[in-house]
Structure formats: C-alpha cells, structure tokens
C-alpha positions as CSV (number, residue, x, y, z in Angstrom):
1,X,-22.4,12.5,-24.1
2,X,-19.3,13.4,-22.7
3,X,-18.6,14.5,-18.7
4,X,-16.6,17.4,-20.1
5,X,-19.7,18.1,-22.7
6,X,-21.7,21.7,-22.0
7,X,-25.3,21.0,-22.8
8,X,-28.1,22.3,-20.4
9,X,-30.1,18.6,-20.8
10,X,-27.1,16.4,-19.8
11,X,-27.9,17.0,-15.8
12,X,-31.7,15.4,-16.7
13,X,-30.8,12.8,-19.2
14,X,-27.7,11.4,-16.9
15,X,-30.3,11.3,-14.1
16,X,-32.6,9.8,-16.2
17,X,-30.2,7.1,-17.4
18,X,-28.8,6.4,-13.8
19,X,-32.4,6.1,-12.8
20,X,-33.7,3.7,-15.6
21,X,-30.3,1.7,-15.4
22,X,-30.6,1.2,-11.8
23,X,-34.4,0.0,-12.2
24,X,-33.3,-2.2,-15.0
25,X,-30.9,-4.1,-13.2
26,X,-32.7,-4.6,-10.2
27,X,-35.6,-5.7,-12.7
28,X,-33.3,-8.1,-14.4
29,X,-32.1,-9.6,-11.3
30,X,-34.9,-10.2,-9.4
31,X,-36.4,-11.9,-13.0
32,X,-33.1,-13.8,-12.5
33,X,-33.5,-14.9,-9.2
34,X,-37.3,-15.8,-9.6
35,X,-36.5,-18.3,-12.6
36,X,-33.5,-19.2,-10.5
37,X,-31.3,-18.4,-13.3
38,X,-29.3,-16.0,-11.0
39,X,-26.0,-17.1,-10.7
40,X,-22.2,-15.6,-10.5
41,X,-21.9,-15.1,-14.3
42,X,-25.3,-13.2,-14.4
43,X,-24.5,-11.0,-11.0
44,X,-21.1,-10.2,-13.2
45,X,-22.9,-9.5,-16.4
46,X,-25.1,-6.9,-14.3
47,X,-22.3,-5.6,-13.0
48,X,-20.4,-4.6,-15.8
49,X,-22.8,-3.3,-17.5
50,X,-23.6,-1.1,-14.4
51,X,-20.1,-0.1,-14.2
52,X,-20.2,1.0,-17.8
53,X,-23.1,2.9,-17.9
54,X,-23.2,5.0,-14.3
55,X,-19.5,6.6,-13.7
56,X,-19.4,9.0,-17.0
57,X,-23.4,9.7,-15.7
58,X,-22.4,10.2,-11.9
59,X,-19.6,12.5,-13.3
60,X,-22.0,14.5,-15.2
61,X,-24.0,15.2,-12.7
62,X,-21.9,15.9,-9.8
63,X,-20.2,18.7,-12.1
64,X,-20.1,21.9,-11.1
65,X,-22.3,24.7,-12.8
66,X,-18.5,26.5,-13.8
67,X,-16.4,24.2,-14.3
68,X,-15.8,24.4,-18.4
69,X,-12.1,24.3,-18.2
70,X,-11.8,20.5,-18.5
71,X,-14.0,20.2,-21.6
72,X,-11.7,23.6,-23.1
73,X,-8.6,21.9,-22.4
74,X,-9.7,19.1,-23.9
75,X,-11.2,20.5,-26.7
76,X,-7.7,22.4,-27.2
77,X,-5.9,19.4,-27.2
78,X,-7.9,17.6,-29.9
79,X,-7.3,20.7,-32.0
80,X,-3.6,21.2,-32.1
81,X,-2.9,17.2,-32.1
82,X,-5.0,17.7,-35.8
C-alpha cells in the first residue's frame, strides 16, 4: 500500500498498523527492559523498524479526501517511462 494508492480501507488499515506497531514496540521494549536485555542495539533495532513502518502510514492518513493528483502523476510517469 502506497501513500499515493486510492483505496477507501487504507485510512483504517494504516491506523490499524500505526496502532499495532506502536503497541508492539512498547511491548518489545518493556519485555526488553524486564529481562534486562534492553540495551543501545535493541533501542536502535526498535527504532528502525519504527521508522520503516509509520512515515508511508502517517502519510496515508494525514492525506487529504482530494488530493489524487500525486498518485495520477505518478501513475503517468510509470506509463510513458514503459
């Protein structure tokens, strides 16, 4: 799923996934830190992955209702470069 991608479920499944990404690392860490296994390399690892995950999510949801022209110019391009 794409932020330029026009379905009417990505809105609730990005939330979803922010949600459930959020609990998970908050649940990982605090599993971390009770085992005392929480160190640098494992507040980077959560990091990361966090910083994969939310920014194409966050950009799906904060999209406006209208605003289809970056996913048709985008679209447009892929065809022509073919």
């Amino acid at each position: 799923m794409l932020p330029f991608d026009n379905r009417p479920w990505a809105k609730t499944v990005a939330r979803t996934v922010i949600a459930l990404s959020l609990l998970a690392a908050l649940a990982g860490a605090y599993y971390c830190y009770e085992t005392d296994q929480l160190n640098i390399p494992e507040c980077a690892i959560i990091f990361l992955l966090l910083l994969t995950i939310l920014p194409p999510n966050i950009a799906i949801v904060l999209r406006k209702p209208h605003s289809d022209d970056s996913g048709q110019v985008a679209t447009a391009q892929l065809r022509t470069a073919k």
